[in-house]
C-alpha positions in Angstrom: 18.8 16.8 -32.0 18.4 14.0 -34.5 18.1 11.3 -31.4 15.2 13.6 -30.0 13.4 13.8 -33.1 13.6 10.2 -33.7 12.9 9.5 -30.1 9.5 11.6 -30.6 8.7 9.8 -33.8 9.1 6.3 -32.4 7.3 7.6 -29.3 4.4 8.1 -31.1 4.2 5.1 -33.7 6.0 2.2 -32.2 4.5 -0.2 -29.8 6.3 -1.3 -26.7 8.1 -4.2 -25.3 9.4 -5.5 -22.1 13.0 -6.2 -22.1 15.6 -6.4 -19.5 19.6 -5.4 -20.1 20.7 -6.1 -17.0 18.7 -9.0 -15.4 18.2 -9.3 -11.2 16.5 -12.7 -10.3 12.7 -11.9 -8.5 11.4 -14.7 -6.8 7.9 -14.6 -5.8 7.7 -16.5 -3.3 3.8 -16.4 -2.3 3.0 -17.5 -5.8 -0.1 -19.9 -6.3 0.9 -23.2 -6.3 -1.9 -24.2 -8.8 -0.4 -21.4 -10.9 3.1 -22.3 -10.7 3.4 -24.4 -14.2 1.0 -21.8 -15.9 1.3 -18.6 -14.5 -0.7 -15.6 -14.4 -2.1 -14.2 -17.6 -2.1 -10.8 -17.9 -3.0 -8.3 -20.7 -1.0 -5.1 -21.5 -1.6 -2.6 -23.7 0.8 -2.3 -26.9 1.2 1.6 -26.0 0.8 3.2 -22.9 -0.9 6.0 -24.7 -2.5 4.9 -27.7 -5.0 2.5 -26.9 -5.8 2.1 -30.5 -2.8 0.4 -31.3 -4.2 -3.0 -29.3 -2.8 -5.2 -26.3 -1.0 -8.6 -26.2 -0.8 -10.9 -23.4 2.0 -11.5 -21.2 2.9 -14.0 -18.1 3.2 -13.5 -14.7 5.4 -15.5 -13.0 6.9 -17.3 -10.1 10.2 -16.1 -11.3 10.8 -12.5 -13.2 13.4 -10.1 -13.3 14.2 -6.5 -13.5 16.9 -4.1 -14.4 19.6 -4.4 -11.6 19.3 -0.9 -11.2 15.5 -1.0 -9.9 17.0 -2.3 -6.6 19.1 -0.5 -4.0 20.3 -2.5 -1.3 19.7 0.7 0.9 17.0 2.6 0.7 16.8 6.7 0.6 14.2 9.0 0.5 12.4 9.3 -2.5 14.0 6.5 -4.4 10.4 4.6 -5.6 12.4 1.3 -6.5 13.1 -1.6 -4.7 14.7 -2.2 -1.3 14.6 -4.4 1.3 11.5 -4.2 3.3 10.1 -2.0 0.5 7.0 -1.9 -1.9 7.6 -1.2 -5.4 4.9 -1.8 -8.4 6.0 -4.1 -11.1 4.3 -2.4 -14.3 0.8 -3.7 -15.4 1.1 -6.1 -13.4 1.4 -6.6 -8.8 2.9 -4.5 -6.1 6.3 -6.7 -4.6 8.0 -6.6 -1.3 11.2 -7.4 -1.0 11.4 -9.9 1.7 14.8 -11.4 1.4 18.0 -10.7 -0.5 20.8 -13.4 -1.6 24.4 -11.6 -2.8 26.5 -12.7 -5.3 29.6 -14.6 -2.6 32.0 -13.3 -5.0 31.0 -9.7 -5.4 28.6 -9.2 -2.6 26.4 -7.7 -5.2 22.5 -8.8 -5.1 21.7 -12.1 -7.2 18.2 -12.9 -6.2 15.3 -11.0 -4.5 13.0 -12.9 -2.6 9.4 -11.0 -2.5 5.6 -11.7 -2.1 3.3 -9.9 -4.5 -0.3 -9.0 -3.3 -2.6 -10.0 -6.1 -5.7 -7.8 -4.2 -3.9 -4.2 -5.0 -3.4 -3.1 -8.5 -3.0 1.1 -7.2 0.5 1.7 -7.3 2.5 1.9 -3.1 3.6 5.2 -2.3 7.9 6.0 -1.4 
């Protein structure tokens, strides 16, 4: 009960942040060569539900990662993550498809998605 109640406090008065525990390796391989050094600027709102709290600016890149648990190497009905051959949204920022994926040798587990983001959609895929 205390955890909820703290939960619901910091819900409402914290900003957020991005951070990853348990990094997989995206590489976005249609990225713009001319933004390659530089990347994509983006701007994100501190809260997703208080606008009043501001926005900062983050960095879209040729390289990103994502919780290892956002990927599946095989996909099942109505799992909205990624797999291969699958569409998944990355948050306030492009859809990716997972083109390509590169295990680990020695535990056959995924080390690197290969994907292409499409920079005209900003509505997030469906399944």
């Amino acid at each position: 009960k205390l955890e909820h109640c703290i939960r619901t406090e910091l819900d409402e008065t914290v900003p957020r942040a991005f951070g990853v525990l348990k990094p997989l390796k995206v590489e976005i391989t249609n990225f713009p060569a001319d933004k390659a050094s530089s990347g994509i600027e983006l701007v994100v709102p501190n809260h997703p539900k208080k606008p009043e709290l501001g926005e900062h600016k983050i960095l879209f890149t040729k390289v990103v990662y994502v919780e290892k648990s956002d990927f599946r190497a095989v996909d099942e009905k109505g799992y909205y993550g990624l797999a291969p051959g699958k569409t998944a949204m990355l948050r306030y920022a492009y859809p990716i498809t997972v083109t390509k994926v590169e295990n680990d040798p020695t535990t056959g587990e995924a080390a690197t998605l290969y994907c292409t983001y499409d920079p005209e959609r900003s509505s997030k895929p469906k399944g």
